[in-house]
C-alpha positions in Angstrom: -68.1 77.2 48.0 -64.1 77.5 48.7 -62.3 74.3 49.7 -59.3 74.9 52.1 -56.2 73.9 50.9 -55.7 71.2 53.6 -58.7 69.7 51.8 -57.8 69.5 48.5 -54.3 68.1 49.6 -56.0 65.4 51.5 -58.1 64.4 48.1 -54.7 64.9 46.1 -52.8 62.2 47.9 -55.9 59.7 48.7 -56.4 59.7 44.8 -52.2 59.0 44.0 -52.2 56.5 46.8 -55.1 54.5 44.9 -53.2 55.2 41.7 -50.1 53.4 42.8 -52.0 50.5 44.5 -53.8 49.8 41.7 -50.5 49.8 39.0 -49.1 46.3 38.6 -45.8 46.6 39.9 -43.0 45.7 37.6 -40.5 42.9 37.5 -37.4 43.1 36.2 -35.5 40.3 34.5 -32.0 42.0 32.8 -32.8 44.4 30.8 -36.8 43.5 29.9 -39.4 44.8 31.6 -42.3 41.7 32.7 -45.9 43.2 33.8 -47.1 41.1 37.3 -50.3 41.1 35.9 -49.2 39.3 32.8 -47.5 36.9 34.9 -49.8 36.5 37.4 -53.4 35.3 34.3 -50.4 33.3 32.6 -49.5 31.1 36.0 -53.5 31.1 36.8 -54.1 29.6 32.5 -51.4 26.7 33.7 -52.7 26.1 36.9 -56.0 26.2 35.9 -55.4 23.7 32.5 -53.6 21.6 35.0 -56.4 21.1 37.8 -59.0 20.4 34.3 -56.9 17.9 34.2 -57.2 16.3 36.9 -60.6 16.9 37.5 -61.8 14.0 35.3 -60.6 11.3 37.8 -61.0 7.3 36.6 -63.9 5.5 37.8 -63.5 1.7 39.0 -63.4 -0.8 36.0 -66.5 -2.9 37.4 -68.3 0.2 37.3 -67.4 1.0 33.5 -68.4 -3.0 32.8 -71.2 -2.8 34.6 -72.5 0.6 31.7 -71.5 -1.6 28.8 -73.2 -4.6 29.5 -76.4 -2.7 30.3 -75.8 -0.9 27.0 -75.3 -4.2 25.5 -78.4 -5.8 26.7 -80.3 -2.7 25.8 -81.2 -4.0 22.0 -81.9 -7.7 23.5 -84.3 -6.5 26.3 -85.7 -3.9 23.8 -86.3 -7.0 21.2 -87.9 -8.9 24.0 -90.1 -6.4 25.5 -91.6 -6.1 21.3 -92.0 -10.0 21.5 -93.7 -10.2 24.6 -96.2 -7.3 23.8 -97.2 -9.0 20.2 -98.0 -12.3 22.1 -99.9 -10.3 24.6 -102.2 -8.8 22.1 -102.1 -11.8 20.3 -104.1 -13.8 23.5 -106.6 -10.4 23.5 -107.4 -10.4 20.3 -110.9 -11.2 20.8 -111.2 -9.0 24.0 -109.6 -6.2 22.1 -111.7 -6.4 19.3 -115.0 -6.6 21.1 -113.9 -3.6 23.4 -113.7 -2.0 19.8 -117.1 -2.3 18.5 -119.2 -2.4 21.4 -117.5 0.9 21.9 -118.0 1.6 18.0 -121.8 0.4 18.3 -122.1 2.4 21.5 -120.9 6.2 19.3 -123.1 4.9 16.4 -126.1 5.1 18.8 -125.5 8.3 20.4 -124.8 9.9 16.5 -128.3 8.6 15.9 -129.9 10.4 18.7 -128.1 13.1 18.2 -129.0 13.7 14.4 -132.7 12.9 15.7 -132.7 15.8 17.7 -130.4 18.6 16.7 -130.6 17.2 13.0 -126.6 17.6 13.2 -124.7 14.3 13.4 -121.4 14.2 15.7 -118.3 13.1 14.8 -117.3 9.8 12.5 -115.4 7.8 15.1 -112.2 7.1 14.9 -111.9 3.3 15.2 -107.9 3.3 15.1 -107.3 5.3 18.0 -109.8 3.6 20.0 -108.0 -0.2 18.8 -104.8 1.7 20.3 -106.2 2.8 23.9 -107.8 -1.0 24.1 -104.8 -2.6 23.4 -103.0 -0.2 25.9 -105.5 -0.9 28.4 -105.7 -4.9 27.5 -101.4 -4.5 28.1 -101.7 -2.5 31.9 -104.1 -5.2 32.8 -102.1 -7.9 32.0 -98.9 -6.6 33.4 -100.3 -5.5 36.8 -102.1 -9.0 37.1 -98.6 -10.8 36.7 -97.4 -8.2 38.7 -99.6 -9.0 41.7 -99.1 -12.8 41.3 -95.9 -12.8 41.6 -95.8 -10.7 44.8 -98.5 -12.7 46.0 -96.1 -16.0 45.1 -93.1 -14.2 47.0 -95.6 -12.9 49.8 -95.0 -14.9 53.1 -96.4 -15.2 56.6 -95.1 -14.5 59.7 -95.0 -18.2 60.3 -93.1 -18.7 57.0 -90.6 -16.2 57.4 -90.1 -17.7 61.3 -89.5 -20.9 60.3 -87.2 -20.0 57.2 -85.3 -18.1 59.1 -84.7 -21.2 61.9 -83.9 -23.1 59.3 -80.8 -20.8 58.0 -79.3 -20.2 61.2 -79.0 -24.5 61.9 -78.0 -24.5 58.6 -75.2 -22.0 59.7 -74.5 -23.8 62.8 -73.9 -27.1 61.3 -71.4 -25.0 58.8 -69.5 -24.0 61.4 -69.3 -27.3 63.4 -68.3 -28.9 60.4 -65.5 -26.4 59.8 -64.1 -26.5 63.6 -64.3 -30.7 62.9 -62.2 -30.4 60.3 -60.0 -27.1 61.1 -61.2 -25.1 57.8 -61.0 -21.5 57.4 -63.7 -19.6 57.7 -64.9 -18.4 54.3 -64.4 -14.4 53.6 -67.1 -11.6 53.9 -69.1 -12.0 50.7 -69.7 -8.1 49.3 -72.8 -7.5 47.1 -73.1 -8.5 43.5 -72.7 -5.6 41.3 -75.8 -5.7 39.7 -77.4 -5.2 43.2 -75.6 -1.9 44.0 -76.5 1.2 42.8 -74.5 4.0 41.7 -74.9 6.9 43.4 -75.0 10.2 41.5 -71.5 10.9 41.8 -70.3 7.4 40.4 -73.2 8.4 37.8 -71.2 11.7 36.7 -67.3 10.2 37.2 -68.3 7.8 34.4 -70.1 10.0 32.1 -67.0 12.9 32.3 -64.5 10.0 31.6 -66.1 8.5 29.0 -65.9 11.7 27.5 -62.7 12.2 27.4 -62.7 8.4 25.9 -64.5 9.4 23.3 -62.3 12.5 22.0 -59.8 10.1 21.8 -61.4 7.6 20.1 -63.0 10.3 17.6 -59.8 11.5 16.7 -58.0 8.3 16.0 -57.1 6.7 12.4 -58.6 3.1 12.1 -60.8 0.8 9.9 -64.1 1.6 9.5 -67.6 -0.2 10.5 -68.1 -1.6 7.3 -64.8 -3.2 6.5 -63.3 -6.4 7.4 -60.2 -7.0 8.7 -58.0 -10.1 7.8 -54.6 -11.9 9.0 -54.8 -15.6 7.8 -57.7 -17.6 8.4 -59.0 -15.3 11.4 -61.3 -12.3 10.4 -62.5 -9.4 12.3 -65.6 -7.1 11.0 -64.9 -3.2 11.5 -67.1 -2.9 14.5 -65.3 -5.3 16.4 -62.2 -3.7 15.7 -63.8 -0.5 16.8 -64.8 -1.4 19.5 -61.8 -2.8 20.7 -60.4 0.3 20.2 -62.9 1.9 22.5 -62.0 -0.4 25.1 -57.9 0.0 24.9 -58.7 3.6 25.4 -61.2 2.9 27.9 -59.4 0.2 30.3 -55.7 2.1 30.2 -55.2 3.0 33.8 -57.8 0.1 34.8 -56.2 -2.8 32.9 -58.7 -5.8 33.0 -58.0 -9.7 33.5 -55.1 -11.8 34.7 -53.2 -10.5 30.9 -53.6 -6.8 32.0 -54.8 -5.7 29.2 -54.2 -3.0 27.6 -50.8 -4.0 27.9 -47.7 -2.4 26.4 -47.1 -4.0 22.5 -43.2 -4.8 21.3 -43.0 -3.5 18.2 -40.2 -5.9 17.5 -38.3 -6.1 13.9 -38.7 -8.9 11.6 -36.1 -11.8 11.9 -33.7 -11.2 8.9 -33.4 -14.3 7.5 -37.1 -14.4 7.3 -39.0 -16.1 4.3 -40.3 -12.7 2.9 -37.6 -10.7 1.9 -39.7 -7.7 1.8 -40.0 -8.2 5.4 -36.3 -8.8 6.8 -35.7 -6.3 9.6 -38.7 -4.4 8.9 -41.2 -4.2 11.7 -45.3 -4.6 11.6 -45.9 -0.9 12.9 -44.1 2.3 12.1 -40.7 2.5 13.8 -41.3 6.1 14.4 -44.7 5.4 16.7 -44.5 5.4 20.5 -47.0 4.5 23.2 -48.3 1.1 21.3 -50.3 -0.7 23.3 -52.9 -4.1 22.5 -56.3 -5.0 23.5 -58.3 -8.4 22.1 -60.8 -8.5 19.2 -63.8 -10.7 20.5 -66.5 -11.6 18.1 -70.6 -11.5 19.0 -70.1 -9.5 22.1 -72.4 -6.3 23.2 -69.2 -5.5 25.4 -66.2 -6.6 23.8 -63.6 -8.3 25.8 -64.2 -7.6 29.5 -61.8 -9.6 31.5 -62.9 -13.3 30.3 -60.7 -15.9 29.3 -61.1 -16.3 25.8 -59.1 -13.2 24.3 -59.7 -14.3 20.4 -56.6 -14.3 18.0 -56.7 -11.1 16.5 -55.5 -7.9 18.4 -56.0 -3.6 17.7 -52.9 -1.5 18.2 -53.4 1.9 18.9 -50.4 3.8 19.0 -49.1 8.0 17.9 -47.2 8.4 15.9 -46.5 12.7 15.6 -49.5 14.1 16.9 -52.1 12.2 15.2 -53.8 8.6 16.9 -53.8 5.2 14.8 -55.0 1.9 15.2 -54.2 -1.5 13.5 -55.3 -5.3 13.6 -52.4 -7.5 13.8 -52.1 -11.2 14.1 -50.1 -14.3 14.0 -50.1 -16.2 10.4 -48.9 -19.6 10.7 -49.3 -19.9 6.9 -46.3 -17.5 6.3 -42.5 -18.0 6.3 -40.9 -17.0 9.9 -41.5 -17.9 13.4 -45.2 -18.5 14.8 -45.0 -15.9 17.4 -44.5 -12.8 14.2 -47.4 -10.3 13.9 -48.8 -9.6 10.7 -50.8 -6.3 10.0 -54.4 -7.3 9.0 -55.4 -6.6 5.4 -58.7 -4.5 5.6 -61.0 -4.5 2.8 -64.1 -2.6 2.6 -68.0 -3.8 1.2 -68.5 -2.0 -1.8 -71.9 -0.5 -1.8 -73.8 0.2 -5.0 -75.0 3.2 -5.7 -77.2 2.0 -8.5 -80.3 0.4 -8.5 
């Protein structure tokens, strides 16, 4: 089949034309020669690293309490809920136990019969498992017996809930007579408790992605470890304190909690120098080449650590970089020591031998 020439120059320039669009086309910067495409993945890899970023935003610090103490109550509740089901059993021990063998008794017959007329005998029965489903049946009866009492206790009729409700709006009237009496200020709208709102799946994510980023952090920072104490005078900290103060100072930064604010920015000052230790004149606590140091309080016997309360304990972590690497120190005032009560002393950390003998 001939093709006419008209043809095959149609095909000719369709196929340069494509050619062309498709080249990247060339920038010049003096005397080097810059491909778009290179430039155009290399501004897409910033942008792109810059919007991960910023993609992780921080959640609201009651929400981040609110995890920890439910974290912190976990091996409490978990310890209670083992207590309450031992003292349940306990009080059906005698149920349980005759549930057992009348069951027992009950398999013992029907091997008997059995073996009478097949001559085979069924299987030996298994008196364990069968002490495991009656106490697991003994537990679901008790638990949805208080469960109905105490709906039925909280249960009330419509006369009930007529008359309590009277009773609050009088109660609210005589509130507000007593304020225009006395020209008081209404109070503020009350919002809910936390504990009675609950986070929505997206609140649910924004914590778990920043608490990763936490924890990268925290994994990749120098400091004591669990086992080790930490000591400035008479005040002591034990390594998972200090850890987990640490996790907090990383935690709380762009939420700072309290009326201190913490984390708060630490002053690395110097040493006077006419201290008593001449060791120490004009030295300072931390390394003078570290930047970003910032403090958060060591609290003892807490789930949480230190979540905005009063009390902020004597003893404080430092977390600071120094080059590229993460540290984190206990420091603390020593009234014991020569130079002025408000000096911080690094903590000495000393770590429980454990014996590897036995």
């Amino acid at each position: 089949m001939k093709l006419s020439l008209r043809l095959i120059s149609t095909l000719v320039s369709v196929t340069l034309c494509g050619i062309v669009y498709a080249a990247p086309a060339p920038l010049l910067r003096g005397d080097v020669t810059i491909d778009a495409r290179d430039v155009a993945e290399s501004a897409m890899a910033d942008d792109l690293f810059a919007r991960a970023k910023s993609t992780v935003p921080v959640p609201p610090a009651a929400n981040l309490i609110a995890l920890q103490r439910a974290q912190g109550r976990k091996p409490d509740k978990k310890a209670a809920r083992k207590d309450a089901r031992t003292k349940t059993l306990a009080a059906g021990t005698t149920k349980i136990n005759n549930n057992v063998n009348a069951w027992a008794e009950k398999k013992k017959a029907e091997n008997a019969a059995r073996l009478k007329a097949t001559g085979k005998a069924g299987p030996r029965p298994d008196r364990k498992k069968q002490l495991k489903r009656e106490q697991n049946r003994h537990l679901t009866e008790v638990r949805k017996a208080r469960k109905d009492a105490k709906g039925a206790a909280m249960a009330r009729t419509p006369d009930q809930r007529a008359k309590k409700k009277k009773a609050s709006k009088a109660a609210a009237t005589l509130r507000r007579q007593q304020r225009k009496a006395t020209g008081t200020a209404p109070p503020p709208n009350k919002t809910k408790l936390a504990k009675n709102i609950k986070p929505t799946k997206e609140e649910k994510k924004q914590v778990k992605d920043y608490l990763q980023v936490v924890r990268k952090k925290y994994a990749a920072t120098d400091m004591p470890s669990r086992k080790s104490t930490a000591t400035v005078g008479p005040h002591k900290a034990t390594g998972r304190e200090v850890r987990q103060s640490v996790f907090n100072n990383y935690l709380y930064k762009k939420t700072p909690l309290g009326t201190q604010r913490m984390p708060k920015p630490f002053n690395n000052e110097p040493y006077s120098k006419t201290h008593g230790d001449a060791a120490l004149r004009g030295t300072r606590p931390l390394p003078a080449t570290g930047r970003k140091f910032r403090e958060f309080p060591i609290v003892k016997h807490n789930p949480s650590g230190w979540t905005g309360q009063p009390q902020v304990g004597a003893l404080r972590t430092i977390t600071y970089k120094e080059g590229d690497k993460r540290y984190a120190k206990v420091i603390g005032h020593d009234k014991s020591r020569p130079g002025s009560k408000d000096d911080h002393y690094v903590a000495t950390i000393t770590r429980e031998l454990e014996d590897d003998f036995e």
